[in-house]
Every structure is written in structure tokens, then in C-alpha cells.
N, C-alpha and C positions, 0 to 999 in steps of 0.2 A: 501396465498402466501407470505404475509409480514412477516409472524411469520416463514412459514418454510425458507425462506433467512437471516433473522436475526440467526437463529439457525447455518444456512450453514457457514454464518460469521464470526459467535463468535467461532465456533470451528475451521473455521481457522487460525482467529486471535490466538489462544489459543494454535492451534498446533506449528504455528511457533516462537512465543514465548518460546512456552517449546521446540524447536529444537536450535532455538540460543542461549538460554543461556546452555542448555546440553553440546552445542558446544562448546560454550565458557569455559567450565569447563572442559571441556576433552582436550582444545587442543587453542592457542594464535595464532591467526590469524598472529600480529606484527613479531612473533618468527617466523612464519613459510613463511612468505608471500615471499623470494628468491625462494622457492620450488614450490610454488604454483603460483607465476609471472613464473614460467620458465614452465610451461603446456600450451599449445596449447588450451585446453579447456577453461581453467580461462579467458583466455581474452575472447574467445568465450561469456563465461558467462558474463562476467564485457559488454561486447556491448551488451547483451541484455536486462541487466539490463537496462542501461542507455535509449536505445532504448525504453522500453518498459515505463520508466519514465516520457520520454517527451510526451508519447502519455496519461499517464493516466495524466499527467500534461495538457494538452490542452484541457482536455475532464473536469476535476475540473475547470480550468482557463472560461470555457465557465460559470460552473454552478455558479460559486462562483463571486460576483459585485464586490468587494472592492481589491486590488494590497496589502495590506498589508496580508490577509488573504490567498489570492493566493501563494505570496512569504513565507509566512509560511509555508505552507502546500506541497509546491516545496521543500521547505527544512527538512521537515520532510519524503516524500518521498524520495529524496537523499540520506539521513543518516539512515531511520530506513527500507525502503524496504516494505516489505510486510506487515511486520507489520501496516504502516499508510494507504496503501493503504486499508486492509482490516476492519480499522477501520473508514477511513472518509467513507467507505460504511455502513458500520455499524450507526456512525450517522446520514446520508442521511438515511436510513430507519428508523432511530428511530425518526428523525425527524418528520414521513409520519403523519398527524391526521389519524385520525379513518377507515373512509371510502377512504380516498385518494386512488391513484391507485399507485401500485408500480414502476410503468414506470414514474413518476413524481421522484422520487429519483436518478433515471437516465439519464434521458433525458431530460427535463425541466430545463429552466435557471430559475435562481430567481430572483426575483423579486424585 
């Protein structure tokens, strides 16, 4: 199960990396963003960004001891999106020893 989740992981990490930077070479956010602040949907979008932020933030903020590491990782979720989220999952699994269960990468505080 660890191997095929890390797998599910990396390629999403991977996918959305190659769609934001695509994006970004086809087309400048900054340049564009009067057009795209004036859509009904974007903000739609931008609140569930953030929405969904604070939740995946409170669910890291339980696993993770230390506020410095927490407020890192708050601000990298912030600014890079899915991208961090689908990588501090990717280290929580890579972290897993051998036999560990994979619900320890998820649910378990550390220690």
C-alpha cells in the first residue's frame, strides 16, 4: 500500500508542477489577474483554496511538535498549493520504516 501511495503522490506532485509552470509560460498571472479577479468563479476558487488550507494546516499543525516547522510548512502551503501539500505527504510516507502501517503517516502525532 506505501509503495502504491507514494507512487499516486509523486505523480501528482509531478503533474501539477508540469501544469504550473506550462501555465506560467503560456500565460502571466500578474498581466492577467483584472480579468480573472472580475470572474465569479476565481474568487469561488481563491475561498477554497484557502479553505481547504487551513484544514490541511490543522491536520499537519497536529502531526508536526515544533511552531517553527508548522509556520514553515503553513507558508509553503500558502504560496506553493498543491504542490507542498502533495509533497509533505510524500515525506510522511517516505518517512514510514519498513513495516510501519501507513495510517501512521496520517493520523498519528509525533512524537
Amino acid at each position: 500500500m506505501k509503495n502504491f501511495l507514494v507512487a499516486v503522490f509523486a505523480i501528482l506532485f509531478l503533474y501539477i508542477v508540469y501544469t504550473i509552470i506550462s501555465t506560467s509560460l503560456e500565460s502571466n498571472l500578474f498581466t492577467e489577474w483584472d480579468f480573472l479577479a472580475s470572474i465569479p468563479w476565481m474568487k469561488a476558487t481563491l475561498v477554497d483554496f484557502y479553505v481547504n488550507t487551513v484544514v490541511i494546516f490543522v491536520w499537519m499543525a497536529f502531526r508536526e511538535k515544533g511552531w517553527p516547522i508548522r509556520i514553515l510548512w503553513l507558508v509553503l502551503f500558502v504560496f506553493l498549493g498543491s504542490i507542498a501539500t502533495t509533497f509533505y505527504v510524500l515525506v510522511q510516507l517516505l518517512k514510514l520504516k519498513k513495516d510501519e502501517p501507513v495510517i501512521n503517516a496520517f493520523l498519528l502525532k509525533k512524537v
